[in-house]
N, C-alpha and C positions, 0 to 999 in steps of 0.2 A: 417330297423329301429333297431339301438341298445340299448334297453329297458333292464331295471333290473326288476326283478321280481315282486317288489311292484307296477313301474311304469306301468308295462303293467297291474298288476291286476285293481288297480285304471284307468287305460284308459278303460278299457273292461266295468268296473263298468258305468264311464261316459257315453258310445255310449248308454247300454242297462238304461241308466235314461233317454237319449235324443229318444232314441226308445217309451217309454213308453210316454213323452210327443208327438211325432207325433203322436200313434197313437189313442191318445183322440182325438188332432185337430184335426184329420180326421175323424172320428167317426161322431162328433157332426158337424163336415160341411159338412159332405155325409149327415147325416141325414134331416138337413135345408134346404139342396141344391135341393134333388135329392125330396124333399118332402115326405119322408120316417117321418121324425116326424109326420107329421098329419096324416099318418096312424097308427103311435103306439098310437098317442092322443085318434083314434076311437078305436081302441082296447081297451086302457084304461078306455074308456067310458062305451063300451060294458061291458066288465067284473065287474065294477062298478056296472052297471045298475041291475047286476044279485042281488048286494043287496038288492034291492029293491029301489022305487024313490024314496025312503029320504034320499038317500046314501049323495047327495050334491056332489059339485065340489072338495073338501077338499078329499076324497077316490078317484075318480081318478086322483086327482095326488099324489098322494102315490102312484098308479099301475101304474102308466107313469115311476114316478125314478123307482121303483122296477124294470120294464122291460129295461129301457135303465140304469141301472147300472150293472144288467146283461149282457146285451151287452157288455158294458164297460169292464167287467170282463173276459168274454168268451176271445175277443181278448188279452185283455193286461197278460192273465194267463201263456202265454207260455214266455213273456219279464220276466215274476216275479220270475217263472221256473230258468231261464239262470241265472236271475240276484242275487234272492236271495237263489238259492240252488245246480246249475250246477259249478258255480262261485267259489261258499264259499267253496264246497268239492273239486275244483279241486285244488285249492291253499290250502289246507289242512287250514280251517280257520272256519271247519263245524262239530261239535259234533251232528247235528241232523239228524235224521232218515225223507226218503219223506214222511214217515205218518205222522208225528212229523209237516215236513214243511207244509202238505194239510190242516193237522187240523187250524194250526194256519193262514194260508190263508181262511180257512174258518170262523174264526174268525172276524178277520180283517173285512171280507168281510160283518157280519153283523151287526155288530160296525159301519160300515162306512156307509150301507145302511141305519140303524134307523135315524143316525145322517141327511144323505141325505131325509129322510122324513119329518122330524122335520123343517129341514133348507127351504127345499122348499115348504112347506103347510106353513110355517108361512109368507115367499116371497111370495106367490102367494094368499096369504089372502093379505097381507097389498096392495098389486098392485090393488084388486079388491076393497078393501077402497076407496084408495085414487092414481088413476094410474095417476097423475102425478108427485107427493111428497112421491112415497112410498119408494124411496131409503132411504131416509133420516131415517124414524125409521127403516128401516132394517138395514142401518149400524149400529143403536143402538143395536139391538137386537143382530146382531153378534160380535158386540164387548162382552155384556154377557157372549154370550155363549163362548166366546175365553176364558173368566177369569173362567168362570166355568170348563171347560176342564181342564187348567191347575191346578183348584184345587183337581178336582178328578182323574185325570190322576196315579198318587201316588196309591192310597186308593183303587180305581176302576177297575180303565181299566188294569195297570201293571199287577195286580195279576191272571187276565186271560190270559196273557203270560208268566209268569217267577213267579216261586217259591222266597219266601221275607219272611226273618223269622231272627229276633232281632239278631245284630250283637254280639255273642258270647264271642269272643277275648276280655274281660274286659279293658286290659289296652291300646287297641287301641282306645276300645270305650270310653273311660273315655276319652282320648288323643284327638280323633276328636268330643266330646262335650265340651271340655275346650276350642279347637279352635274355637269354633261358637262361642262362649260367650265369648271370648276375643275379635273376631272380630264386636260381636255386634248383631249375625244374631241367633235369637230364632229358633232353632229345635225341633220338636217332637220325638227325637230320633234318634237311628242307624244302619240300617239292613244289610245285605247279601243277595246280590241280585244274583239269582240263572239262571247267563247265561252259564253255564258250559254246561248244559245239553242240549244247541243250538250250543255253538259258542267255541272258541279257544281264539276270542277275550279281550280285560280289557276295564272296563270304569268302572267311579265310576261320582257321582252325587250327587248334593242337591236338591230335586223335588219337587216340590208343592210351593203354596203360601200360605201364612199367615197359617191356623190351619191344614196342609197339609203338610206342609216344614217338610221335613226328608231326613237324608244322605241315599244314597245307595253306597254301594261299591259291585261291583264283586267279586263272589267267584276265578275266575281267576284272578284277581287282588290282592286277602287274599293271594293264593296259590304262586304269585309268587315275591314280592314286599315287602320291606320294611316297617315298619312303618312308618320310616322318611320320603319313596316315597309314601305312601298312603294321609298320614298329607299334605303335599306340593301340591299335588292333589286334594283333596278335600278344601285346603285353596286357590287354582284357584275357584271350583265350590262358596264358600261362598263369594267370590268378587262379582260374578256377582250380589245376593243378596245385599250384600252393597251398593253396586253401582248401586241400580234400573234396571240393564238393562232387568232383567223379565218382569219387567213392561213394559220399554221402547219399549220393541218388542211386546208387547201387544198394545201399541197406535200406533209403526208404523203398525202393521197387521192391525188393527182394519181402521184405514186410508185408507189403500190400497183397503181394502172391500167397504168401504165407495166412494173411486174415483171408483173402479169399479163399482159397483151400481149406481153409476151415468151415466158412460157409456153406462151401461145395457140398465135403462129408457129411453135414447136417440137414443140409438142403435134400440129397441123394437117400440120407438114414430116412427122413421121414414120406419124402413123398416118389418112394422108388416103384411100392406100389398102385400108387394113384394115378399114377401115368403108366402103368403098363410092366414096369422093368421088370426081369426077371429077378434079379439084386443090384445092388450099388456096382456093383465089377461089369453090369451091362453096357456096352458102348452105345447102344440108344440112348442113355442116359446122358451124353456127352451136352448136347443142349442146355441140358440142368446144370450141369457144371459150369457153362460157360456162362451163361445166367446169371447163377449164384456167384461165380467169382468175378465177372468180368461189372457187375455192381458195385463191387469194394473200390474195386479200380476208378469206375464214374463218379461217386460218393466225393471221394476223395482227392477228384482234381480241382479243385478251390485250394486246397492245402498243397498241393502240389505246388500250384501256378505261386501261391505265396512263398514259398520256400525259393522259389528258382529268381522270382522279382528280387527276394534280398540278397541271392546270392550272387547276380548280375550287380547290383547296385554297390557291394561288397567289389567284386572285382574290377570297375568302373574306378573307384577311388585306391585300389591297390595299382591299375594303368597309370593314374596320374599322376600317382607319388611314383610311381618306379620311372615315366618317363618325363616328367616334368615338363609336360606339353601339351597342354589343354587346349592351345588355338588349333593342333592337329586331332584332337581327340573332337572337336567341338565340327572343323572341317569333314573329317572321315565319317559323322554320324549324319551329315546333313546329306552326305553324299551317297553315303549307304541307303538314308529314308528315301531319296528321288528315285535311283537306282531299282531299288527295290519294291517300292509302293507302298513304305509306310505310314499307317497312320502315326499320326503329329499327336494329336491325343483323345481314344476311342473313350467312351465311356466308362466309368466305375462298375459297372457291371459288366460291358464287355472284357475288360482287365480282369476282374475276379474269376468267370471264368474262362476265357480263352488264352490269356497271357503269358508267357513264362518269363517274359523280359518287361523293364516299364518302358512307357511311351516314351518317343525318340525327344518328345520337348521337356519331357523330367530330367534326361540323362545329358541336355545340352545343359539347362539350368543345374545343373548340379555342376558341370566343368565348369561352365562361366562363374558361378559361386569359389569355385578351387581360383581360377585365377584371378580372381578379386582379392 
């Protein structure tokens, strides 16, 4: 296979994402299958129980995800290894040290655990309400908490990975608040987002919703980039704002939770027996659910990846007309593909499914068409 540099990094990247989704689905259908869940369920019990009998059902299943997100973990630590630190230094694309990557693994990892507590003690309350209509308020509730995340995402969660401190450069900063407010889009401000000290990488962004929204730019992006590619960059991220599609991908997320939850309950009604469970409200049952819901999710990322192509391409052409500057739009994306290791243009199939943006050679030809 005669591959260029970028192409094979980005191929290597894709097996070790598709690595990591096998080996959850196998995980959580070894555990259903082989009736390994209802053994951690009684561990879970057990250990609960050590609180004392008021513990309630509500503590063991908190030590249910606690144990099987460990699991979770144990295996997928060596895919995350390859992919997000074997990967990145071998293609020189890595400023970070392995303590550097453990810590923030272990972050991550309990970021995602509380989050996994909260998500399924409030699932598995509402199942015992009401177990045949419980999907219905839990898609509400995770639609919430989807808009909540993205508000705190910025303010919160960032700032325990990456250094963020008011963007300094005065006449940049004055330059990309005059562009939010000529496009329409209220910012809280402009910082320097501090991924030098991970990556080699650029990105820059507008992140939060409503009292949350603030630019970020890369300190490797200040260091190596123009103001006019900065401006043109960032008048990409403040389209997406204009053009709702924060939003938009918060009702289609929020949807897709909501059809899976429905799966789930039907999935759980009919084969809660077949597997062992005591009823649908069994937290051994978690497996099934995640199964059953986390398939609507898989289904449907072709339609995803297509939504997000046009809403890139959409905000692409709203940069150019708002900044009238396509020889920086045309600069900034060639310089973002080196930087970054993009592919120039992957296949029709790799786009359909992997993609959420189009290849860097569509989105150059499409400026150099605007300044034709």
């Amino acid at each position: 296979m005669n591959e260029d540099r970028s192409t094979r990094y980005q191929r290597l990247k894709r097996q070790a994402s598709l690595s990591s989704l096998v080996w959850g689905v196998a995980l959580v259908g070894a555990l259903l299958w082989s009736g390994a869940s209802l053994t951690l369920r009684d561990v879970a019990e057990s250990l609960a129980a050590r609180a004392g009998p008021a513990s309630g059902p509500t503590l063991s299943t908190v030590v249910y995800v606690g144990l099987f997100c460990a699991l979770n973990e144990i295996g997928d630590l060596s895919i995350a290894f390859y992919s997000g630190f074997f990967l990145e230094r071998r293609y020189g694309l890595s400023n970070e040290r392995f303590g550097g990557w453990l810590r923030d693994q272990a972050k991550a990892f309990v970021i995602g655990l509380l989050i996994a507590c909260v998500s399924v003690s409030i699932v598995y309350w509402l199942i015992r309400v009401s177990p045949e209509r419980w999907w219905l308020p839990a898609g509400g509730v995770f639609a919430l908490l989807i808009v909540g995340l993205a508000n705190l995402a910025p303010v919160v969660l960032l700032p325990l990975f990456y250094r963020l401190k008011p963007l300094d450069r005065e006449s940049l900063r004055a330059r990309l608040l005059t562009l939010a407010d000529r496009a329409g889009a209220r910012v809280l401000g402009a910082y320097e987002w501090g991924l030098g000290d991970k990556t080699k990488k650029a990105n820059a962004a507008l992140a939060g919703i409503g009292a949350t929204r603030r630019i970020l730019v890369s300190d490797t992006m200040l260091a190596q980039y123009s103001d006019e590619e900065i401006e043109v960059v960032l008048a990409h991220e403040i389209a997406h704002h204009v053009h709702g599609d924060i939003w938009k991908g918060i009702v289609f997320e929020s949807a897709l939770v909501l059809g899976g939850f429905y799966l789930a309950a039907r999935a759980l009604g009919a084969l809660a027996g077949v597997v062992g469970l005591r009823g649908v409200d069994d937290i051994a049952g978690l497996p099934l659910l995640l199964l059953a819901a986390g398939a609507v999710s898989v289904a449907m990322v072709p339609v995803a990846h297509a939504m997000s192509r046009a809403y890139e391409r959409s905000a692409d052409r709203f940069a150019l007309d708002l900044t009238r500057n396509p020889g920086a739009f045309i600069s900034a994306m060639r310089r973002l593909a080196a930087q970054n290791l993009a592919e120039e243009q992957p296949s029709r199939l790799v786009q359909w499914l992997f993609y959420s943006h189009p290849p860097i050679r569509e989105r150059i030809a499409a400026a150099q068409a605007f300044k034709a």
